[in-house]
N, C-alpha and C positions, 0 to 999 in steps of 0.2 A: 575694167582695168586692162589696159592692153599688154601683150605677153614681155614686152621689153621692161614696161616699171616692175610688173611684177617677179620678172627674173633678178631685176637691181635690188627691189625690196628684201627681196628672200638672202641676196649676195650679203647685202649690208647684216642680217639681221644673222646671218652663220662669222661675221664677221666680229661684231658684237661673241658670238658664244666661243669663236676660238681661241681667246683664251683658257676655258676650262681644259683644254688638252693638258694642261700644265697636271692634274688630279689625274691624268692616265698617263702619261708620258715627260717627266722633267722637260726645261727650257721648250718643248713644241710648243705649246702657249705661247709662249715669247717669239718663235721666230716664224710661224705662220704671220700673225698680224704685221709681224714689220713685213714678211714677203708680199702681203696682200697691200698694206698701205703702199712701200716704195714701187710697187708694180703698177698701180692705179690711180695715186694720187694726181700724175699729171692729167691721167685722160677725163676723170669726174672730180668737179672741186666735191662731192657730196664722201666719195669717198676721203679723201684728204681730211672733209673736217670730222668724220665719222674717226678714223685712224689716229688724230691728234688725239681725240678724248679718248679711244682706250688706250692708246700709249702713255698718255697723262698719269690714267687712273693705275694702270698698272706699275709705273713707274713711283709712284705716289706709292700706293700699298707696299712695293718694295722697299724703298724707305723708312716707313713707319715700322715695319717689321724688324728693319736692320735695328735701329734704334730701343727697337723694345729688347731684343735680343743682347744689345749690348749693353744696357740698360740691368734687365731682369739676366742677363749671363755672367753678368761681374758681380751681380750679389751673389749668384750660384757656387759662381768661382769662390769667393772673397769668404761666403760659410762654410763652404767644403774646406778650403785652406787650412781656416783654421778651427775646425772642427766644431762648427754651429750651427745647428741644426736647424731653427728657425728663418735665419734667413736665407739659409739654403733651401728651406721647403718652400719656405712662401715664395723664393723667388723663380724656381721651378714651376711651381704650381700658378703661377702669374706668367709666364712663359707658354705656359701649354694652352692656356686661357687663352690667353689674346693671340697668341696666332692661331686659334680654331675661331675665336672670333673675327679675325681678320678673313679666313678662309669660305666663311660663311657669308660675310656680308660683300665679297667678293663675289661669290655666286651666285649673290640674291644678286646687285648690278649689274654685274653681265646679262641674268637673262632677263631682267625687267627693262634694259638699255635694246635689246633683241627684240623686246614683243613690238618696243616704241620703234625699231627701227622699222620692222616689218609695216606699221600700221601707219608710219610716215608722220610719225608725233614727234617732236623736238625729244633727241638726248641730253640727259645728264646726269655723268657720274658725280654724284656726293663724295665730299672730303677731297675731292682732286687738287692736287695744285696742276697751275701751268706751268707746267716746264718744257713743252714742244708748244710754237705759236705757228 
């Protein structure tokens, strides 16, 4: 493999993992990738289509998370209010749930999207929707 795929390969594949910045550093996750996609997209289409699917998938997980939050945070609200304690628990505790579970299976795809990127195997994140084409 000559030194130029293999410097591309390794780009794409720290590309793929720089979202986990987000677990050290708030929004970095977020605005490295948009800095690497919008800076590269024009010169490699490989970057462009690599960029849409994590922007996708991340943008996708934010979503789902808003949703569950506002979902499992008004039952939160809605038992504390008035003083009830089960759907207050359960809905806390359904809160904490699924956004460790969102967290998780976020950093299982980022680096299983990374190994694929490095090894030049087709990406895809699960559960994404399209929302950048």
């Amino acid at each position: 493999m000559d030194s130029h795929l293999k410097q591309k390969r390794t780009l794409l594949a720290l590309f793929h993992i720089s979202p986990l910045l987000n677990f050290a550093v708030p929004f970095l996750g977020l605005i490295i990738p948009i800095v690497i996609w919008l800076s590269k997209k024009d010169i490699d289409p490989d970057y462009n289509r690599h960029g849409i699917h994590i922007l996708n998938f991340m943008a996708t997980m934010f979503l789902i998370t808003l949703g569950l939050a506002l979902v499992f945070g008004s039952g939160l609200a809605i038992g504390t209010y008035f003083q009830i304690p089960g759907p207050a628990i359960f809905s806390g505790g359904a809160l904490a749930f699924f956004s460790f579970a969102i967290g998780v299976f976020s950093l299982y795809m980022h680096i299983v999207n990374a190994r694929r990127a490095y090894a030049d195997e087709p990406i895809e994140y699960k559960f994404s929707f399209k929302l950048i084409s």
